[in-house]
VOGU-3710 file (C-alpha; in Angstrom, 3 decimals, decimal comma):
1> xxxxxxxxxx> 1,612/-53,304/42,952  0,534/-50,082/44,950  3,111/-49,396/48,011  2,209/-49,542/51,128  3,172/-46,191/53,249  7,083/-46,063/54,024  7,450/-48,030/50,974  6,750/-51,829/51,936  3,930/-53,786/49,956  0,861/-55,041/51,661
11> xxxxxxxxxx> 2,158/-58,912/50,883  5,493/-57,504/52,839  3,400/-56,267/55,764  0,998/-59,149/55,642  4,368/-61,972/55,753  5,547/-59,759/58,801  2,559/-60,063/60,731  2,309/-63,673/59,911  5,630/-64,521/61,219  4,815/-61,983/64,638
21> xxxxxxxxxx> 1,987/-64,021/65,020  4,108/-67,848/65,150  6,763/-66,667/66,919  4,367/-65,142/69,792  1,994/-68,029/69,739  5,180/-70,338/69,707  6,248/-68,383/72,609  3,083/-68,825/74,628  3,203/-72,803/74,310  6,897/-72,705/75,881
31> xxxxxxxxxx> 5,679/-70,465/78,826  2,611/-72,846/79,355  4,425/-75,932/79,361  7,513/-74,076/81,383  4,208/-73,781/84,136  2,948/-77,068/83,918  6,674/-79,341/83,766  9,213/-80,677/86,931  12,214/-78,729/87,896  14,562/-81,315/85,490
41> xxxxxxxxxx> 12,019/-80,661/82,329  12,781/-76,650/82,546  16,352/-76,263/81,456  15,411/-78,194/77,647  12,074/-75,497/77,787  14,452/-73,027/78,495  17,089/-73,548/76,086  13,707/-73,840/73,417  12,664/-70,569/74,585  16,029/-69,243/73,850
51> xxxxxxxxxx> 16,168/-70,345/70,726  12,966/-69,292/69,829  13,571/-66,197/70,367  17,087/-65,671/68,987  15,267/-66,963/65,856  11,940/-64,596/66,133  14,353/-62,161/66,370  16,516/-62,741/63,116  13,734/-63,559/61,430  12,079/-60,054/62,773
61> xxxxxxxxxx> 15,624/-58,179/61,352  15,755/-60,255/58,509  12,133/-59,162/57,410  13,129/-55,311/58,834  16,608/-55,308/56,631  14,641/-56,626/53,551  12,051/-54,094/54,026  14,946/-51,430/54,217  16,441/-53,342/50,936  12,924/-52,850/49,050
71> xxxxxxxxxx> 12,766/-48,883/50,391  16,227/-48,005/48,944  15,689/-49,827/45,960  12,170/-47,948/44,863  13,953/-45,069/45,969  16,714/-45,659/43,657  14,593/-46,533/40,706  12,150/-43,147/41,348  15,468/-41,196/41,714  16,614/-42,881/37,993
81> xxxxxxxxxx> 13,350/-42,290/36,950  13,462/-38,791/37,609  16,961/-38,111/36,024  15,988/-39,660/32,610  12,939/-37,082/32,832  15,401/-34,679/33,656  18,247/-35,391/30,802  15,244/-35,397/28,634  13,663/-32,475/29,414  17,239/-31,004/28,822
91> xxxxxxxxxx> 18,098/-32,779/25,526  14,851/-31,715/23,981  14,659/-28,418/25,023  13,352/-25,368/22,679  17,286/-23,724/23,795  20,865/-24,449/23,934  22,008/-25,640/27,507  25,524/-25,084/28,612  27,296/-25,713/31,943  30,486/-23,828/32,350
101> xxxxxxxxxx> 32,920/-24,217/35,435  34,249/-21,760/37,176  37,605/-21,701/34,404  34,984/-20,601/32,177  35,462/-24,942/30,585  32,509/-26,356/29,153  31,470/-29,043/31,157  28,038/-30,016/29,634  25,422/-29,330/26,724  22,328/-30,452/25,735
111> xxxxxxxxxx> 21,838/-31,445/21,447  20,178/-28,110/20,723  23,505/-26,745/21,775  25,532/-28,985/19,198  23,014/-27,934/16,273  23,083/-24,103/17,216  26,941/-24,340/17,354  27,500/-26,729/14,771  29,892/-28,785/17,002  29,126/-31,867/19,011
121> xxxxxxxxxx> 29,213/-32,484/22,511  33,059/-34,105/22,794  34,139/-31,190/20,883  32,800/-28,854/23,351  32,895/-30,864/26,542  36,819/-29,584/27,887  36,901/-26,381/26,181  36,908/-22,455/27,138  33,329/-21,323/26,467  35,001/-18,600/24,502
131> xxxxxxxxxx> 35,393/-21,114/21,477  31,467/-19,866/20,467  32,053/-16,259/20,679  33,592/-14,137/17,903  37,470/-13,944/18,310  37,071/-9,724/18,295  34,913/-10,120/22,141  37,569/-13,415/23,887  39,364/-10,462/25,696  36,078/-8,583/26,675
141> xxxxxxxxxx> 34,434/-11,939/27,534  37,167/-13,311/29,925  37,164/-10,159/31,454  33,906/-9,937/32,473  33,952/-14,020/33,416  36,839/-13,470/35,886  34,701/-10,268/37,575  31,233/-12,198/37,880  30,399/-12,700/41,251  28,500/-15,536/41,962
151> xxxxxxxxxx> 26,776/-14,078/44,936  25,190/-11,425/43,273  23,595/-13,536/40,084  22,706/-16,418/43,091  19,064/-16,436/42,485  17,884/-18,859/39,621  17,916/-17,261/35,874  19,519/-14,156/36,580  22,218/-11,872/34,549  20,274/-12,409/30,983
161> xxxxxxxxxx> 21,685/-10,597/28,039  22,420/-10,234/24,567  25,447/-11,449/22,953  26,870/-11,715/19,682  27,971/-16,011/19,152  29,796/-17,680/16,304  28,806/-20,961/14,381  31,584/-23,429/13,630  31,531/-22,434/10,210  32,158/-18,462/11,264
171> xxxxxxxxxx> 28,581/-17,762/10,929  27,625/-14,637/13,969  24,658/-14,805/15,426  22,376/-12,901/17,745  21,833/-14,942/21,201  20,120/-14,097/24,012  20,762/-15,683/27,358  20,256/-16,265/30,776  22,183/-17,667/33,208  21,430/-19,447/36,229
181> xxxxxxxxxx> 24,767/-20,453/39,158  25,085/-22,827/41,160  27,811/-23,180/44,238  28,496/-26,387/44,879  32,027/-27,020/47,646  32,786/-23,063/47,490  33,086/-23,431/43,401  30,610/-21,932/41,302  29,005/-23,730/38,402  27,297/-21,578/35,592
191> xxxxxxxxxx> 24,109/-22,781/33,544  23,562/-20,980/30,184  20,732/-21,063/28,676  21,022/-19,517/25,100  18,184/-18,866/22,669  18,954/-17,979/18,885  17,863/-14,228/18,273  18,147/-14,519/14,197  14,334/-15,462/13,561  12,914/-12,632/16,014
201> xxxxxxxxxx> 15,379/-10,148/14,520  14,331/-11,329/10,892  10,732/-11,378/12,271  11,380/-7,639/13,706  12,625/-6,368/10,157  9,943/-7,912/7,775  7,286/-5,958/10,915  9,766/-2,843/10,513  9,723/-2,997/6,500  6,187/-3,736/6,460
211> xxxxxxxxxx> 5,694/-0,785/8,726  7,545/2,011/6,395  7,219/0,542/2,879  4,692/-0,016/0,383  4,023/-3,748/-0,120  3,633/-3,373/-3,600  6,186/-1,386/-5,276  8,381/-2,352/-2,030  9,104/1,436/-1,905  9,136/3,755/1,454
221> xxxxxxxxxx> 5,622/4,462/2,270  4,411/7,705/3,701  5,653/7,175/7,716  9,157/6,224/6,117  8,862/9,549/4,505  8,213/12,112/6,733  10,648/10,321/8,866  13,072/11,256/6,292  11,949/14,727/5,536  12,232/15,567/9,422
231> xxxxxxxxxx> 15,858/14,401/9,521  17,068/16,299/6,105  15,519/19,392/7,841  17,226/19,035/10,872  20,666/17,792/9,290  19,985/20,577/6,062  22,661/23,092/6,680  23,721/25,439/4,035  21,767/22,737/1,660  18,286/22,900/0,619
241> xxxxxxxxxx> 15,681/19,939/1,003  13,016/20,297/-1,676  9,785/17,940/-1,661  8,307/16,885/-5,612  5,045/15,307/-5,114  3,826/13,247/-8,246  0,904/12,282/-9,088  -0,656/10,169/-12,090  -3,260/11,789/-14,634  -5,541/8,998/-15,633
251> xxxxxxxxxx> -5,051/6,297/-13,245  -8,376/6,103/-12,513  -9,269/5,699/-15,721  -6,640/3,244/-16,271  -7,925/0,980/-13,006  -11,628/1,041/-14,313  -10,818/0,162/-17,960  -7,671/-2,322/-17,737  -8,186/-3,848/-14,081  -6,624/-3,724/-11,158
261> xxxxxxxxxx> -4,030/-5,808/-11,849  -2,673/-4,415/-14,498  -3,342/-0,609/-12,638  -0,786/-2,348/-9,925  1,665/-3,437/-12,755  1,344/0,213/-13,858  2,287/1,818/-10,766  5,445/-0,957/-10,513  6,733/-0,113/-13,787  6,244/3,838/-12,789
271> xxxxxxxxxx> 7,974/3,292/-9,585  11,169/1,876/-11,304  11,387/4,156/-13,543  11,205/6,838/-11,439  13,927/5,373/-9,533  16,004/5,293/-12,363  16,074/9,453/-12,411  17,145/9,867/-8,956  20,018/11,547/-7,867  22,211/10,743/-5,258
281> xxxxxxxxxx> 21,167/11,787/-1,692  17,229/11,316/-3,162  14,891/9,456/-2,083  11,420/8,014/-3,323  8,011/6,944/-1,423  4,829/5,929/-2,391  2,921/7,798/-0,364  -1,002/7,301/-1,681  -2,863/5,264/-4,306  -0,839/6,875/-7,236
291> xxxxxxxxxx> 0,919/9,486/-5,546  4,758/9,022/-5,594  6,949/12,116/-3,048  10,856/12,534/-3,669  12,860/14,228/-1,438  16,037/15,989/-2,637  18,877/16,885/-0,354  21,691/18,937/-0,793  20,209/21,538/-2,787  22,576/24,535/-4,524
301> xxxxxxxxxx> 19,230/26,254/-5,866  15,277/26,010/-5,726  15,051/25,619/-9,452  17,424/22,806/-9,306  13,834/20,726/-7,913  12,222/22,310/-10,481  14,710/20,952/-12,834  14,416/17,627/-11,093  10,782/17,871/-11,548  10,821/18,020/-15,520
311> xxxxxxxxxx> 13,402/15,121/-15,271  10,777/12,581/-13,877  8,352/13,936/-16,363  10,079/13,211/-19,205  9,616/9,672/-18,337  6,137/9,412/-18,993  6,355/10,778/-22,545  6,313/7,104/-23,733  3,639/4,650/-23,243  4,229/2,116/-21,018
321> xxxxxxxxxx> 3,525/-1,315/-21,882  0,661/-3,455/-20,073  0,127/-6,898/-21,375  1,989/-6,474/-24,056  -0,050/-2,776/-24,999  0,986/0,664/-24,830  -0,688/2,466/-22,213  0,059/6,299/-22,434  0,171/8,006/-19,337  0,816/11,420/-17,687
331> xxxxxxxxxx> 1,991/13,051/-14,686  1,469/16,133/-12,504  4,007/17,291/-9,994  4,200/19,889/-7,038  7,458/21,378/-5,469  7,778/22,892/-2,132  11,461/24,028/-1,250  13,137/24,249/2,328  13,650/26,799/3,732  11,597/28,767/1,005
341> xxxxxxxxxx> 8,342/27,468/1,439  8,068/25,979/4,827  10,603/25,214/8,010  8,889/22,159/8,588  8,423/18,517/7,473  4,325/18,521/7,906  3,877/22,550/6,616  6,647/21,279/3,527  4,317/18,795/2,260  1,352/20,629/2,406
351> xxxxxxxxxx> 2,901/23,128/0,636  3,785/20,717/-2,181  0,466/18,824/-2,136  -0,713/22,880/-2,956  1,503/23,649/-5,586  0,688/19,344/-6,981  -3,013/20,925/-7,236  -2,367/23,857/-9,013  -1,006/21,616/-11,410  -3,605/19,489/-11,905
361> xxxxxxxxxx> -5,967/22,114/-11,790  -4,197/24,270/-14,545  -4,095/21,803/-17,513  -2,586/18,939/-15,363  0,681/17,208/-17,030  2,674/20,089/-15,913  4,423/21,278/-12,867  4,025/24,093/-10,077  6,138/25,523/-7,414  4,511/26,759/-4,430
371> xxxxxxxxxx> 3,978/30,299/-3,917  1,908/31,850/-0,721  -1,108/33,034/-2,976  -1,629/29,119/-3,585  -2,880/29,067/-0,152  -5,546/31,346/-1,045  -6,472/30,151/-4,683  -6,375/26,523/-3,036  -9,287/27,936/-0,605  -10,983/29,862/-2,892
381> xxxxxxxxxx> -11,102/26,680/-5,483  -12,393/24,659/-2,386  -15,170/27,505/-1,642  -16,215/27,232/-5,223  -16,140/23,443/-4,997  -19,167/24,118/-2,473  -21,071/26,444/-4,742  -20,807/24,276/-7,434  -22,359/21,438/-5,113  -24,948/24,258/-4,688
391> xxxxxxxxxx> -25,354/24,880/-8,189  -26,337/21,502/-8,732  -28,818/21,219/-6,214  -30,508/23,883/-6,974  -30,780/24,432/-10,429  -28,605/27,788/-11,716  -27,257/26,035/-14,242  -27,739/27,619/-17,751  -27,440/26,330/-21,099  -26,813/28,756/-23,740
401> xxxxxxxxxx> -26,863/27,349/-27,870  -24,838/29,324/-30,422  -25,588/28,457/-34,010  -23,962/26,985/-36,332  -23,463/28,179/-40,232  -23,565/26,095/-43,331  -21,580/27,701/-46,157  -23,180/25,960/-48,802  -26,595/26,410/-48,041  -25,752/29,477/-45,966
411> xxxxxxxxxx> -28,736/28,347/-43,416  -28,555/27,693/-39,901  -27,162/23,338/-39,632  -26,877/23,197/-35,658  -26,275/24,652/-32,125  -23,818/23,998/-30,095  -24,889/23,876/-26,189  -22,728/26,282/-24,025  -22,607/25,911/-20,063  -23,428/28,962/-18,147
421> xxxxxxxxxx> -23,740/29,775/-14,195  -25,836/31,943/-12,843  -25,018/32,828/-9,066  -27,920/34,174/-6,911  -25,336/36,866/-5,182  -21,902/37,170/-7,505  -23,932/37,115/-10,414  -22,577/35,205/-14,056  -19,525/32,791/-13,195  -17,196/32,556/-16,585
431> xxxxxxxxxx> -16,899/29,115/-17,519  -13,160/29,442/-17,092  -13,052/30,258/-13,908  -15,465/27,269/-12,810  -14,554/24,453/-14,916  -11,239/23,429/-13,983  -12,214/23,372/-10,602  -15,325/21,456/-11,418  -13,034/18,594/-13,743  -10,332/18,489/-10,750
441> xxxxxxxxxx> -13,006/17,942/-8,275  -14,911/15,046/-10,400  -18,145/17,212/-10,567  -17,818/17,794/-13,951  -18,957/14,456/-14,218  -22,814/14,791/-12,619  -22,379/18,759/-14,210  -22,395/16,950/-17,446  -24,917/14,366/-17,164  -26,983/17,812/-16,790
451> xxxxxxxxxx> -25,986/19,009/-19,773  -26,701/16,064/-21,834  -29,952/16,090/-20,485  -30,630/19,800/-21,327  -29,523/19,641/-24,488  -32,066/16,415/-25,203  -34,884/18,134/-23,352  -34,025/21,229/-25,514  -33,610/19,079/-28,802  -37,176/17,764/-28,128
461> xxxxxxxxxx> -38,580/21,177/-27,878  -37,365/22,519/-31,038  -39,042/18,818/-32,739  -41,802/19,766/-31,377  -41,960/23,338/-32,971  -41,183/21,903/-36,480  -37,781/23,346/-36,260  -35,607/20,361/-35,662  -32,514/21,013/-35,079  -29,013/19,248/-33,791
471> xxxxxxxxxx> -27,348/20,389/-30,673  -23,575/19,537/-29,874  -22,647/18,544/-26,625  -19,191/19,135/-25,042  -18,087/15,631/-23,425  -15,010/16,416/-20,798  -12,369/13,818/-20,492  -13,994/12,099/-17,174  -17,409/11,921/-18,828  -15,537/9,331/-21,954
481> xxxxxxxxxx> -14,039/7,172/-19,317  -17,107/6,754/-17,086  -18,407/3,160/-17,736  -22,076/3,921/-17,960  -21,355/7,301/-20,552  -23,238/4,909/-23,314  -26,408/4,075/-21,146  -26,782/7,869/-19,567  -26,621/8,701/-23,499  -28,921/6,474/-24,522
491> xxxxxxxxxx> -31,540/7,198/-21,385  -31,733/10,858/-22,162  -32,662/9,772/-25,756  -35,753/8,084/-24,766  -36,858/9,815/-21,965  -36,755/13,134/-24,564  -37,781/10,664/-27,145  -35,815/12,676/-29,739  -33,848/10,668/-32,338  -30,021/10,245/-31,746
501> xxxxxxxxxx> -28,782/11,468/-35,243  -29,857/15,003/-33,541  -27,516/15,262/-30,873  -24,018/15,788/-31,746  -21,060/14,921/-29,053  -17,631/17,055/-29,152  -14,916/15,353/-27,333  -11,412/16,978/-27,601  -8,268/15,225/-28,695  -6,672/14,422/-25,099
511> xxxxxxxxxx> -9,900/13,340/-24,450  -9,718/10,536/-27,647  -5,831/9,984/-27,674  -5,679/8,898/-23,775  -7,385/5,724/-22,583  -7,181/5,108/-26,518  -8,945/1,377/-26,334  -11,163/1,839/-23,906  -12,462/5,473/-25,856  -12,591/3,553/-28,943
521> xxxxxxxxxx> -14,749/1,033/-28,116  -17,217/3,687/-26,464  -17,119/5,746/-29,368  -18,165/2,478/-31,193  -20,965/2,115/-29,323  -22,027/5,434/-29,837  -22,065/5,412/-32,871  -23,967/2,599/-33,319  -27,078/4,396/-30,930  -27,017/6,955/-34,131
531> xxxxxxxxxx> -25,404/9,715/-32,032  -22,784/11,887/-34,277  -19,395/12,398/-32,978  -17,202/15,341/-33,378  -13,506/16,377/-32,612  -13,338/19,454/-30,823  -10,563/22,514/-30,797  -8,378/19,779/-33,183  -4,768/21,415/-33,309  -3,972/22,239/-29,630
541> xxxxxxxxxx> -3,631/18,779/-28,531  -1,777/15,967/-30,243  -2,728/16,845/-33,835  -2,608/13,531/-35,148  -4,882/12,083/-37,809  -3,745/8,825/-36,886  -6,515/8,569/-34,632  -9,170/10,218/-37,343  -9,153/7,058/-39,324  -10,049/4,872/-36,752
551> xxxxxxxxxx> -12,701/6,477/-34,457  -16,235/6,693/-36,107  -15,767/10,573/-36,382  -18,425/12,481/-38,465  -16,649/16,239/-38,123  -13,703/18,139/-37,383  -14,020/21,324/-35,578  -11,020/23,582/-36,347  -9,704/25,451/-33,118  -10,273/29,185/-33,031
561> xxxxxxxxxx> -6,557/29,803/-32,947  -5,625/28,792/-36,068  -9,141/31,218/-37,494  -7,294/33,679/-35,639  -4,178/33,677/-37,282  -5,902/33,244/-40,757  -4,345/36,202/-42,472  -1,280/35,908/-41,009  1,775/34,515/-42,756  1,040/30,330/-43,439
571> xxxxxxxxxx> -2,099/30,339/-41,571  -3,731/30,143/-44,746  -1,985/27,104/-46,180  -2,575/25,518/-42,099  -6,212/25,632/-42,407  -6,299/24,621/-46,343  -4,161/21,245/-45,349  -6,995/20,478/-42,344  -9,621/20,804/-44,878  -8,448/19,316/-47,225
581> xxxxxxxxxx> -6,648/15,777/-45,354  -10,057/16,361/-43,106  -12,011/15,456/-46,257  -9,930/12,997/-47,770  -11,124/11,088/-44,709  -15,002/11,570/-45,163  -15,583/14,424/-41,914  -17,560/17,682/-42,231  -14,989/21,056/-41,327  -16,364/23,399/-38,784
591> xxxxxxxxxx> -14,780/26,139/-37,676  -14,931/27,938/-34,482  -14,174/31,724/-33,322  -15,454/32,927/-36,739  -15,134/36,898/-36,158  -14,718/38,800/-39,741  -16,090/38,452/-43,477  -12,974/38,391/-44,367  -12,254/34,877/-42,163  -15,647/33,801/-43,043
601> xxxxxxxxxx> -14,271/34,321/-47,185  -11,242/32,919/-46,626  -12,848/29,578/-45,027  -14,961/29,176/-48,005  -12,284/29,444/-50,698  -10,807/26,642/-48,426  -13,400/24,654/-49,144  -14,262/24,582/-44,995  -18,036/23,331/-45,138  -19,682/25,087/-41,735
611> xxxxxxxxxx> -18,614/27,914/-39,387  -19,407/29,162/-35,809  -18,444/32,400/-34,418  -19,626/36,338/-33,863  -19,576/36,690/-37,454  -22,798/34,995/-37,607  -24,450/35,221/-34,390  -23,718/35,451/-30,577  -24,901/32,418/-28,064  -28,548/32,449/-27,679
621> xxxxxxxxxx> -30,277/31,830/-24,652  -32,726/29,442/-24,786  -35,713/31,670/-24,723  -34,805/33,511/-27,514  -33,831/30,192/-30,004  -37,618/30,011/-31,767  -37,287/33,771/-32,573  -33,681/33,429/-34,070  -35,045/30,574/-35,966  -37,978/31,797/-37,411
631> xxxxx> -35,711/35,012/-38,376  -33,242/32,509/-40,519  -36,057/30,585/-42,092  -36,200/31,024/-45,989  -38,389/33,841/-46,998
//
């Protein structure tokens, strides 16, 4: 029932009243007849009126004191009331609640106390506080108990800190807490409240390793790094710090053609074994896609991170395996050595990401230390990375067709289509000084598609003149691992309308032996569009005929090295064993860098069945092809 104000109910107030209203009505009758009644009537109305109101008056108290009763009571009850709130508010809170006396004795604690400690209340209750810090800090702790002064932490939560506490079990733990005191009779009470630290600390290292490592091979990323490069500097002393930046040959390739999945396996099994070559005082980041930095300390000599280098290298002459298939791969790497080749952490790694270009622009699989003229060659490669954008655009682009020799028929059986760059102001670029920096950039890729359409457009020309003719097309490595190679082939084929068995494509053996399923089944297709296929410059790469057997291959193309060392001792029998294992397997021999008769008569007693070289004719351009024809054409 709803309380009236000071605490009494309305059926209190309303009884009150009530009994007011007798006792004063009661009253008024006695006075009346007091008025009206004889001298000897008045002393019984007078001993009524006494008693009337002796009793209106304990009744009045008796109601008053019961009121009083009722107040005390609801205040008791809201005053329970609150204290159960209170103890559970305590018990249930998120931290451990201690109350220590002024001994430093525990003298409560709340249940989140017991399960952070491990002990329950009676075991604590009676005991130094000291019992749930590490034995090493009792001293320390008692000291600084015995110098608190409560007046200067008297304000509610003050003196909050972190502490090292102890588990029953011996367990430490990082605990924050704050205290609040309380004086009560000159004797100061203390209220801890302690929150465990161990989550937030583990939550603070997974943000920390997540911040300076690589989430997939769960090595030190590119922050954690530099971080480390900038110390070994500053700590280097008489020892050199040397940078080795890695990074993979065909991983692009390997991403596009196996997945991404198995591209991430890839760089997990790389990173462990890299790992496995490091020296002491090393140490190895991820620091891109599928670039991998190591940083050497201590070193006696540059070449020593040279030597390093070759180390890591040597680990990616075997295939690694990827669902249970070998999956060759290949490595370039870039050295930059302190104080050599920079004094600091940022110029260091440019330097090495320099030198890590060089490599991949000079034959790639290899390694370069910086040296200052990198700087320049870097910027001059860049420069001609814009001119060849140029070149594109706007058409100086050449192609160029040397013929090709049959021995047996001693006619004219092909061209082969040679790339050529007219500049409008420096005049003829040398294809060797454009095309590595065209197939390190990724233009030889669109450079090519040119090409191939050239050589088709060119192809439909000569048709048309009654003069059909093949024409060989150089295919770099990027152009075999591009996924639409087979469609681009097949669209310059019918816009040209020229038939397929007239264009011949040269690939080169690093070109066929890497990526080896994913060329295969290109080649395949290929093949099956009528196109011919030839291996290029076959001895300078892996020299295996493994492969021969089980690409669709129509023709080997001898390199021009072993022509030139023809007459010299054993290059005879070289060339004789090509031939001859080249036919055992069904391909036509051509030869390249034909200079002499006397190479050109060798080649024939080795049975070799087409040549190409100076001996027979120079490149052609393209305006001059219907003359040379008509000049070959049987009288």
């Amino acid at each position: 029932m709803p309380q009236a104000e000071g605490g009494q109910s309305p059926a209190g107030s309303g009884r009150l009243l009530l009994a007011s209203a007798l006792f004063a009505s009661l009253f008024a009758v006695l006075l009346l007849l007091w008025s009206t009644t004889t001298l000897p009537q008045r002393p019984v109305l007078l001993v009524g009126l006494l008693m009337t109101s002796c009793y209106a008056l304990f009744t009045l108290s008796t109601l008053r004191l019961r009121r009083s009763v009722q107040r005390f009571s609801a205040a008791l009850r809201d005053s329970e009331s609150r204290n159960h709130r209170y103890r559970s508010i305590i018990f249930n809170a998120p931290d451990a609640i201690l109350m220590v006396d002024a001994d430093g004795l525990i003298c409560a604690c709340n249940g989140k106390a017991e399960q952070l400690f491990g002990y329950t209340r009676t075991e604590m209750v009676g005991r130094p506080v000291e019992m749930l810090l590490p034995e090493r800090i009792h001293a320390r702790h008692r000291r600084h108990r015995a110098g608190f002064d409560p007046g200067v932490h008297s304000l509610p939560m003050t003196g909050r800190r972190n502490v090292v506490g102890m588990h029953r079990d011996g367990t430490e733990m990082a605990l924050d807490i704050a205290l609040s005191v309380e004086t009560e009779a000159g004797s100061a009470r203390f209220i801890a409240f302690v929150r465990d630290m161990r989550e937030r600390e583990r939550l603070e290292q997974a943000l920390l390793q997540q911040a300076l490592h690589d989430a997939l091979t769960d090595l030190p990323n590119r922050t954690h790094f530099m971080e480390q490069l900038a110390d070994a500097i500053r700590s280097a002393g008489d020892g050199g710090v040397a940078v080795i930046l890695l990074d993979l040959d065909n991983f692009k390739t390997i991403n596009e053609s196996w997945g991404h999945s198995q591209g991430d396996q890839l760089l997990i099994q790389i990173a462990r074994t890299i790992a496995l070559k490091m020296p002491e005082q090393s140490f190895l980041a991820r620091i891109g896609g599928d670039e991998f930095a190591i940083l050497l300390r201590g070193l006696s000599a540059p070449a020593h991170a040279v030597e390093m280098a070759n180390q890591v290298l040597e680990a990616f002459q075997a295939p690694f395996l990827l669902d249970r298939q070998s999956v060759p791969s290949s490595a370039s790497a870039g050295v930059a050595v302190f104080p050599e080749d920079g004094d600091d952490h940022h110029v260091l790694l440019r330097r090495a990401d320099l030198a890590l270009f060089a490599a991949k622009s000079e034959g790639r699989g290899c390694i370069r230390r910086f040296r200052p003229s990198l700087e320049t060659d870097v910027t001059q490669q860049l420069e001609l990375q814009v001119l060849l954008h140029e070149a594109l655009a706007k058409g100086q682009f050449d192609l160029h067709y040397q013929p090709q020799l049959s021995l047996a028929s001693r006619t004219v059986c092909g061209f082969e289509a040679l790339l050529r760059w007219r500049h409008p102001t420096r005049g003829n670029i040398a294809p060797g000084e454009f095309i590595h920096v065209a197939e390190a950039s990724g233009l030889i890729v669109p450079i090519g598609h040119w090409v191939l359409d050239a050589a088709c457009r060119q192809i439909a020309k000569l048709l048309a003149a009654g003069t059909p003719m093949p024409i060989a097309v150089n295919l770099s490595a990027h152009q075999v691992r591009q996924d639409d190679l087979v469609d681009r082939v097949a669209d310059a084929l019918r816009r040209h309308a020229v038939p397929a068995s007239l264009l011949e494509l040269e690939l080169t053996e690093s070109a066929v032996v890497r990526d080896y399923r994913q060329v295969a089944m290109t080649l395949r297709r290929l093949r099956r569009l009528g196109v011919q296929l030839a291996i290029d410059d076959f001895g300078t790469g892996y020299s295996s005929f493994a492969y021969l057997k089980d690409f669709p291959l129509h023709k080997l193309k001898i390199d021009r090295s072993f022509i030139a060392d023809l007459e010299k001792r054993n290059g005879l029998p070289v060339v004789q064993g090509l031939v001859s294992l080249a036919h055992s397997m069904g391909l036509t021999v051509l030869a390249e860098g034909v200079e002499t008769e006397r190479q050109q008569a060798l080649l024939e007693a080795c049975g070799c069945d087409e040549l190409q070289g100076w001996v027979f004719s120079a490149e052609l351009p393209e305006e001059e092809l219907a003359d040379f024809l008509r000049r070959q054409a049987p009288k």
